[in-house]
N, C-alpha and C positions, 0 to 999 in steps of 0.2 A: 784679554791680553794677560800673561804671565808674567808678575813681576819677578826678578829674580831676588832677592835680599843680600846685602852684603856681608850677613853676619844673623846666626840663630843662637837665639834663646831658650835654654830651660828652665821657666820659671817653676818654684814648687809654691803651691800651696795647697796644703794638705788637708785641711781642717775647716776649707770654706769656701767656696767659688765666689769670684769676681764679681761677678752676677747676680748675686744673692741678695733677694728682700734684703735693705740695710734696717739697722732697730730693734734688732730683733736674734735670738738665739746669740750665737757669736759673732754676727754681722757688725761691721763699723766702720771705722775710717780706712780700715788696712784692705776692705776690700774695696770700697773708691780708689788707694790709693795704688792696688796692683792695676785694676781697671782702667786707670788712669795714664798711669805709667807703660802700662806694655801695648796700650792705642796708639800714644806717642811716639814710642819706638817704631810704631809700625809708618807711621807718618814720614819716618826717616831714615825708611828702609832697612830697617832689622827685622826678622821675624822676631815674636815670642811667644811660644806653647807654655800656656797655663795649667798643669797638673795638678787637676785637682780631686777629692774625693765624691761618688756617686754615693746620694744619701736617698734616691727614691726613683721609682720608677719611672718617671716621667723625667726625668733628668737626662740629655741626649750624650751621644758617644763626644760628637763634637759639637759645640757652640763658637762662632765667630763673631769676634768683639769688632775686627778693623779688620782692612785686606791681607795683614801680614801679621795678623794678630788673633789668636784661638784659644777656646778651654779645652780641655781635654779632659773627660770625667771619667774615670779608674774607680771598678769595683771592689773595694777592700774594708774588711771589718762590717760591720751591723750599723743600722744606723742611731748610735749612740747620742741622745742629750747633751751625756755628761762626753765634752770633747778629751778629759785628762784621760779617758779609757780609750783614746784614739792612741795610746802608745802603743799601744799593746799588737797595733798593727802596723806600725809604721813600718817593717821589716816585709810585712805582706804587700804593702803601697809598693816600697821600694821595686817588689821585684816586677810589682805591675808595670809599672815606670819603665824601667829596663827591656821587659819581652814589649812592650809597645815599640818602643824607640830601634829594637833589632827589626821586629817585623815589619813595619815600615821604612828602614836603611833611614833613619835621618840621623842626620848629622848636626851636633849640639858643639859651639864653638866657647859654652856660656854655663855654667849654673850659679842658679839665684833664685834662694829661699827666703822667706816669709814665716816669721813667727818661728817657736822652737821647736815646737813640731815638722816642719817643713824643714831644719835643718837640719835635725837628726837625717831624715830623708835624702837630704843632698850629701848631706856626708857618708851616708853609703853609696850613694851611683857616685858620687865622686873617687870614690876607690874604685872602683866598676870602669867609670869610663873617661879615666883623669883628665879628667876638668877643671879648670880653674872655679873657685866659686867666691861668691859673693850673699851677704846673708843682712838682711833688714829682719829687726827684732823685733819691732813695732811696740811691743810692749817686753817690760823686764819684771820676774819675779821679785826678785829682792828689794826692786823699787818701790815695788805694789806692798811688800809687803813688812817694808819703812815705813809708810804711810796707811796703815791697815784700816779699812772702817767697822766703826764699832760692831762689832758681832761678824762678821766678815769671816768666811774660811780662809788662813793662810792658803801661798802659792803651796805646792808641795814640793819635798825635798828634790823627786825626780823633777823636776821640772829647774829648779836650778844646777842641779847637776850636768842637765842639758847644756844650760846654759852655758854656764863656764865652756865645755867641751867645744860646744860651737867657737864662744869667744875668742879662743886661744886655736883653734885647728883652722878656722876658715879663713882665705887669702884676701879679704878686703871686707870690713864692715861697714855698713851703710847707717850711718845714725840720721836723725830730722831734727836734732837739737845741739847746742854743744853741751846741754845737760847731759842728753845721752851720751855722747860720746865721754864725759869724762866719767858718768856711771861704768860704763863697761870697761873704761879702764884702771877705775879704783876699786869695785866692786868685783869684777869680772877677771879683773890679771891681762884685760887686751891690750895690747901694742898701738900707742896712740898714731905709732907708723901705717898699720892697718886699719886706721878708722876714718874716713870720710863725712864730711856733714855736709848733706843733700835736705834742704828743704822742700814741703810736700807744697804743690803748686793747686790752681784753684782753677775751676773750667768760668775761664772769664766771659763764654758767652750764655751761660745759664744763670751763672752767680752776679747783677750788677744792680745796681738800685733802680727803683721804683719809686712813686707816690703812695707814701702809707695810707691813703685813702683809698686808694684802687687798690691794694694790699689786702687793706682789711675787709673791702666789701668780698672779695676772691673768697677769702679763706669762710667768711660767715659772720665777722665780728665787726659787725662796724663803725659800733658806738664806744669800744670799750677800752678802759687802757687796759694793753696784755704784755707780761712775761714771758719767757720761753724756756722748754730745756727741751733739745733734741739729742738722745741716744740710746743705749739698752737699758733698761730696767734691774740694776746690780747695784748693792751698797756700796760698791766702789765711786760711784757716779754721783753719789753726796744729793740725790732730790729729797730727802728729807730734810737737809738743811734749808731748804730750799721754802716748805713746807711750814718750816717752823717758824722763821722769817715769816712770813708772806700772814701768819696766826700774829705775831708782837705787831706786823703795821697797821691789823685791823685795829688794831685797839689806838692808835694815832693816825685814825681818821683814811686811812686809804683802802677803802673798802669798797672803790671802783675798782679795784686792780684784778685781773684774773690770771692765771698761770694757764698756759700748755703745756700738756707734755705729752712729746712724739715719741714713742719709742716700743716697745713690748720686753716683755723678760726674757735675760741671758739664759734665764733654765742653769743658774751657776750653783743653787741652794737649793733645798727640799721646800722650803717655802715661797709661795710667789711674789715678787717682790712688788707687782702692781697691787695685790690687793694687800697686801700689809701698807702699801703708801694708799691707797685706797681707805685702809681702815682710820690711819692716823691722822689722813684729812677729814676723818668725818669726827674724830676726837678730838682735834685741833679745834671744832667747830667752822672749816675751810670747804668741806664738800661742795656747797656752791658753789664756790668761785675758783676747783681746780676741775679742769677735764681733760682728761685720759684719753689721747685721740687714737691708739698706736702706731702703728708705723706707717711714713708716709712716704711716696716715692721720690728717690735723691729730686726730679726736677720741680719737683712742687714746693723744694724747701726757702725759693727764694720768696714767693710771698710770704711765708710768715718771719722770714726774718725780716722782712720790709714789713709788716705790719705793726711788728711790736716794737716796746719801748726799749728793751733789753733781753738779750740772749743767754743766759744764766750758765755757768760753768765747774759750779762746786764739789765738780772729783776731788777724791782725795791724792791721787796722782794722775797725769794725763802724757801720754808720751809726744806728741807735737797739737793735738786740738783741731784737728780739719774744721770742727763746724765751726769754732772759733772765725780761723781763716775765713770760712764760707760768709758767717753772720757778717762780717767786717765787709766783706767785698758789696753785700749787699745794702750798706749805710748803715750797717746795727749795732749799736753798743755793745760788747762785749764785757763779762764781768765774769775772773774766776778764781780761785781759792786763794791764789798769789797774786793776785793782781799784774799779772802780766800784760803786757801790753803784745798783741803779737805783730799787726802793722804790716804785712805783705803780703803784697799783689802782683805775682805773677805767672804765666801759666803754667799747665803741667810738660809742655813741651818740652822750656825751660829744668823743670826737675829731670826730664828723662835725658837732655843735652847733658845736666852734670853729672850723672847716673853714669851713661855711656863713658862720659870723659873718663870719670874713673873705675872704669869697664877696662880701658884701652890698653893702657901697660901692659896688663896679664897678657892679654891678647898678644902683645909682641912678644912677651917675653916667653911665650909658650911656640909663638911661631919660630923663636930664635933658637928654642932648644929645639925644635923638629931638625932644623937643617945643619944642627953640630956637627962633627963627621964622629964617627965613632972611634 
């Protein structure tokens, strides 16, 4: 049966599919979080087309996430490591973007990017094909690079410049914190009229507690008390603090404890960051008692956050903390630079019901200007 949708979506993101190994390269929260969010909508009958970039051969034209919900993978630029040289094609995406969406007549009532790469991108089809748009940052330069870790590449200058441009040109910001929201609007010059605070929701039927004893046997551990850190492998993400710690409590006697770490490297530096925290645990004198699992799939992540003692979160900046979220739904202590407490449990349904909500306005206020009289 054909459902019809009340309402389609062009989601952009440019720099990483939905779908993507998470841990790994540029993979993380933002892509659970599109994946998450435009399943939802599909749930509640909106389409949403996922635009995203082809980075290898095996990569199909179309992937379907939900019944009213798809990736769509566009061939543009090389397939690049370093993503800050995906600028250089965003103009090439764009026009991929555009001859898709004629050649097949559909019809786009929506755009909504991800990341600031994805917005530059919507801010040209949105002259193209005026659209109202909407734009989730996920992460902010300027933020990242307040809180820089030691030895750390700055963001780069193009890359806040984006930013501002998005901040200040695009018709509704979607922030997941009120942090963010007053970052982009002290930082960024945004209109705290155009900012929304949409909390990232959590899939309560994968994420919910367990018996740390059936936990641990699962994962392989089942004697042991363990630590955790799940995500990419970046000095932004603070596991050496982690590291170093984990060196002072051997020497006070806790020298049952073992650390995981799930994750692989962002490929963001010339050097890898697993074997440089590879090397530091073995100079820490810690080599035994850390292991380097890499990356594991999102549904496997509830036994080890039910297994271990605490979830460890020492970024130097973090734009809302999915695994956070996640470790918490599953019974697990959370612990992160600021001691934040993050405390909510609800689904992603939920985020995409407030997403839409304030989706809707535009929506009239564009169907109102259609029927003006001239």
């Amino acid at each position: 049966m054909i459902v019809m949708p009340r309402a389609r979506i062009a989601v952009i993101s440019m720099h990483t599919s939905p779908t993507a190994s998470l841990g790994e390269s540029a993979n993380g929260g933002m892509n659970v979080y599109i994946r998450e969010v435009s399943s939802a909508f599909s749930d509640c009958g909106i389409a949403a087309d996922v635009f995203t970039r082809r980075v290898g051969a095996d990569d199909p034209e179309i992937e379907r996430m939900a019944p009213l919900s798809r990736v769509v993978y566009l061939p543009a630029g090389h397939d690049h490591s370093d993503k800050y040289q995906l600028q250089h094609h965003v103009g090439e995406f764009a026009s991929r973007a555009l001859a898709y969406i004629e050649e097949n007549q559909l019809e786009y009532q929506l755009l909504y990017s991800h990341y600031w790469l994805s917005g530059l991108v919507a801010q040209s089809l949105r002259e193209r094909l005026g659209l109202p748009w909407l734009h989730t940052a996920h992460t902010l330069g300027l933020v990242k690079n307040r809180q820089l870790a030691p030895a750390a590449k700055p963001e780069p200058v193009e890359r806040i410049r984006a930013e501002r441009q998005i901040a200040t040109e695009a018709d509704l910001l979607i922030a997941s914190t009120d942090d963010e929201r007053e970052d982009l609007a002290l930082l960024y010059g945004a209109d705290h009229g155009r900012i929304r605070v949409v909390a990232p929701g959590i899939d309560l039927a994968t994420f919910s507690p367990m018996p740390k004893r059936d936990a641990r046997r699962k994962i392989g551990y089942p004697d042991e008390r363990l630590l955790l850190f799940v995500g990419r492998l970046e000095r932004l993400k603070g596991v050496e603090t982690i590291l170093r710690a984990l060196a002072l409590a051997s020497d006070r006697r806790h020298q049952d404890v073992r650390l995981l770490v799930l994750g692989e490297d962002s490929r963001d530096a010339a050097q890898s960051e697993k074997d440089r925290l590879r090397a530091l645990a073995a100079e820490l004198g810690i080599a035994d008692r850390v292991d380097f699992l890499g990356s594991v799939a999102h549904h496997e992540l509830p036994y080890f956050y039910a297994a271990v003692e605490a979830c460890l979160m020492p970024s130097y900046s973090e734009s809302f903390g999915l695994v956070g979220l996640e470790a918490q739904a599953c019974g697990c202590a959370e612990m992160g630079r600021r001691g934040v407490l993050l405390a909510q449990r609800f689904p992603w349904s939920l985020t995409a019901d407030r997403v839409w909500a304030a989706m809707e306005p535009l929506l009239v206020a564009v169907a109102k200007d259609a029927i003006q009289p001239t």
